[in-house]
C-alpha positions as CSV (number, residue, x, y, z in Angstrom):
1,X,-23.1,0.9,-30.7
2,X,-22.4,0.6,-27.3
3,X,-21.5,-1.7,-24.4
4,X,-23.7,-1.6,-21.0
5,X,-21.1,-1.5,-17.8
6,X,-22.8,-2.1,-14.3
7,X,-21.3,-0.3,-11.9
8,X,-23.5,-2.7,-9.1
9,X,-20.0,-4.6,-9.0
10,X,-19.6,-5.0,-5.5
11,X,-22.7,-6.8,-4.7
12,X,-21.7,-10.5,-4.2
13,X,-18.3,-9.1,-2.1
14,X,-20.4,-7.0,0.1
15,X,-23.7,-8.6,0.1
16,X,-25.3,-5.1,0.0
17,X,-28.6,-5.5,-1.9
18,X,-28.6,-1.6,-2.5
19,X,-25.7,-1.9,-4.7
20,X,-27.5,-4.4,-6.8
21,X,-30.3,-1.9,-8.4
22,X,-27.7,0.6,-9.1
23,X,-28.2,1.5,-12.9
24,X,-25.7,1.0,-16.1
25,X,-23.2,3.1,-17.2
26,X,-23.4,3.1,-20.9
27,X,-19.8,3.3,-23.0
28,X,-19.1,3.4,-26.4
29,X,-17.4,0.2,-28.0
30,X,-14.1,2.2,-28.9
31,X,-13.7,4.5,-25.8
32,X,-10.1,4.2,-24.9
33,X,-10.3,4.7,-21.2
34,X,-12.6,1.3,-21.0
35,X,-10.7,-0.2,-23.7
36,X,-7.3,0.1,-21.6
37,X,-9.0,-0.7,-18.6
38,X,-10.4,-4.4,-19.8
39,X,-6.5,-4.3,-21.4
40,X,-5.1,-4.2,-18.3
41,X,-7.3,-6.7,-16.6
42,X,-7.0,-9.0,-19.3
43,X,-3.2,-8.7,-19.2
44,X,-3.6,-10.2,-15.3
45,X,-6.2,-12.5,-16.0
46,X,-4.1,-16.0,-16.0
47,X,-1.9,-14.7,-13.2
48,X,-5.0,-14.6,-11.4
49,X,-6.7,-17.5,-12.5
50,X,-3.7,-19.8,-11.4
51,X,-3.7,-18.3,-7.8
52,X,-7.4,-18.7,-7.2
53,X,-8.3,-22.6,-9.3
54,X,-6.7,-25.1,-7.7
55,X,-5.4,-28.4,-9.3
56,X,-9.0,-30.1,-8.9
57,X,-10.9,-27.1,-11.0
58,X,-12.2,-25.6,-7.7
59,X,-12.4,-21.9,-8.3
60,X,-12.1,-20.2,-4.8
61,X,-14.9,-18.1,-3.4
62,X,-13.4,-14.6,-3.5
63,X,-13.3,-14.7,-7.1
64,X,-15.8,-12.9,-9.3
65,X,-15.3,-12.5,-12.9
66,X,-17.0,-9.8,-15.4
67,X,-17.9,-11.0,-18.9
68,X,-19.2,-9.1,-21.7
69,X,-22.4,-11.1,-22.9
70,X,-24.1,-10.4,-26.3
71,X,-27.5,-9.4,-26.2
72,X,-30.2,-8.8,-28.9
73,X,-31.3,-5.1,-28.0
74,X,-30.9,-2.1,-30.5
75,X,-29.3,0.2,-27.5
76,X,-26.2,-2.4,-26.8
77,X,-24.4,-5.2,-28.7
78,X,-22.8,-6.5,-24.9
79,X,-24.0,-6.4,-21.3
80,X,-20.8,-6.5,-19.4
81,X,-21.8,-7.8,-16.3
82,X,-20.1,-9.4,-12.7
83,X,-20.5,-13.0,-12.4
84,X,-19.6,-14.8,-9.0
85,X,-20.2,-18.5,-7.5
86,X,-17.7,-19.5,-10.4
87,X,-17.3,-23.4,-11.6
88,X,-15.1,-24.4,-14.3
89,X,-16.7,-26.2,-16.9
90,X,-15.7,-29.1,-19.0
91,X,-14.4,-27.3,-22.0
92,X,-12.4,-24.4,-20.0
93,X,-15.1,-22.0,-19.5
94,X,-16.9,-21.0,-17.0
95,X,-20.7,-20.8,-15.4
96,X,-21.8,-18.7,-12.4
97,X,-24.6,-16.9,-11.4
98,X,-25.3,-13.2,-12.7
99,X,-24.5,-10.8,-9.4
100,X,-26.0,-8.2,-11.5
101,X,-29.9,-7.0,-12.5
102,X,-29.4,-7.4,-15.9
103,X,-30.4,-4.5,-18.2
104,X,-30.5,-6.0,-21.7
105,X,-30.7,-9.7,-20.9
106,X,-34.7,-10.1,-21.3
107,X,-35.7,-13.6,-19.5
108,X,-32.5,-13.0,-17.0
109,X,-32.4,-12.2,-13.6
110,X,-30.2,-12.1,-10.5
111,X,-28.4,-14.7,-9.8
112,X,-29.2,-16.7,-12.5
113,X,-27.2,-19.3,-14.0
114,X,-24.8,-18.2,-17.0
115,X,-22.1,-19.6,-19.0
116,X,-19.3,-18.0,-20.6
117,X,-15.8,-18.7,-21.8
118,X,-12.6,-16.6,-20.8
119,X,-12.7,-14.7,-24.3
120,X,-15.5,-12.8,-22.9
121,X,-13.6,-12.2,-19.6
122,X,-12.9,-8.1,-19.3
123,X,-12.3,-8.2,-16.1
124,X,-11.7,-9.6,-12.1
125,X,-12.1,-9.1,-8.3
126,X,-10.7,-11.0,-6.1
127,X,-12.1,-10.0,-2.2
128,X,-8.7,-9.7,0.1
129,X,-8.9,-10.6,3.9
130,X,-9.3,-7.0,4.5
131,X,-12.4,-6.7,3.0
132,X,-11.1,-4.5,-0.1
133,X,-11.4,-5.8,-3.5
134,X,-8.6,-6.2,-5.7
135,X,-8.6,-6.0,-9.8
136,X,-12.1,-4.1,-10.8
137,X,-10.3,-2.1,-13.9
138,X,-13.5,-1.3,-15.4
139,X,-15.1,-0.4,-12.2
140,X,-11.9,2.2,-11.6
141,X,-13.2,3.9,-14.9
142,X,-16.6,3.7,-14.3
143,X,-16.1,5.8,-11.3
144,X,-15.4,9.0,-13.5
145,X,-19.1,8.6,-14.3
146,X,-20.6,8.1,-10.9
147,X,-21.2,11.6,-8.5
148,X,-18.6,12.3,-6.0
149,X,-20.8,10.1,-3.6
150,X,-21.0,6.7,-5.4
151,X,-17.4,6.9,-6.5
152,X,-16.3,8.2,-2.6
153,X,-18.3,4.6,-1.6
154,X,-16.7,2.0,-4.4
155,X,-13.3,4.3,-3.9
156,X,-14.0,2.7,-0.2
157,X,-14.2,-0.7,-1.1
158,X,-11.5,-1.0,-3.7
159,X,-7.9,-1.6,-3.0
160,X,-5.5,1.4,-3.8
161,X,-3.7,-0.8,-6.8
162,X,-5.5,-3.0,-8.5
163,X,-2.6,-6.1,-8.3
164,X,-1.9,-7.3,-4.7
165,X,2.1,-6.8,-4.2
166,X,2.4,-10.6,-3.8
167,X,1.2,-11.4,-7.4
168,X,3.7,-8.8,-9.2
């Protein structure tokens, strides 16, 4: 089986509508490039999370999260798919609005309201004041897939290191 990675990550950071139709990028379940990439994000995640939700469960705006989702389709077990305009829930989890078309989410759209816990967290952005986007592991592995074009434009957007230097 497989796992459906969008590469449309950027949309909700850079309000570019374009972005949001971009197609999947389909990886297997046990490829090690994606694997270490969600590893790495993962291994970030409550450094991250401790920065940007304040004392009162506010999460801050520059925040988007990307969870793996199951879905009942015989080409994927997961969607793994950006959600932004995050709220903590009562239990710890988290709902926000798909910032994704979703492939293999029948009934779904953009922007729709979804709820997930932080198990099914693989990885983060967090938007910096200069308009790069820190994080986005997955996204850094997805753009080995993309032409020399698409990965050029995300290569653009994305911050050189993936951690800010003040969070190390």
């Amino acid at each position: 089986m497989t796992i459906s990675c969008r590469l449309t990550a950027l949309l909700t950071c850079l309000a570019t509508a374009t972005l949001a139709q971009e197609s999947t990028i389909p990886f297997a379940q046990s490829d090690p490039d994606m694997n270490a990439a969600i590893t790495e994000a993962r291994s970030h995640l409550d450094a991250v999370l401790s920065r940007l939700i304040g004392a009162d469960g506010q999460v801050h705006p520059a925040l988007n999260l990307k969870a793996s989702l199951p879905v009942t389709h015989f080409e994927v077990e997961n969607e793994i798919i950006w959600i932004d305009s995050l709220a903590v829930t009562e239990d710890g989890g988290f709902t926000g609005h798909l910032a994704n078309v979703p492939s293999y989410m029948p009934g779904h759209n953009l922007g729709d309201t979804i709820t997930f816990d932080t198990s099914q967290i693989v990885d983060w952005s967090v938007l910096a004041d200069d308009g790069r986007m820190f994080g986005h592991y997955t996204t850094r592995v997805m753009m080995g897939q993309m032409t020399a074009a698409e990965a050029q434009q995300i290569g653009d957007l994305i911050s050189a290191d993936p951690m800010p230097d003040a969070w190390r």
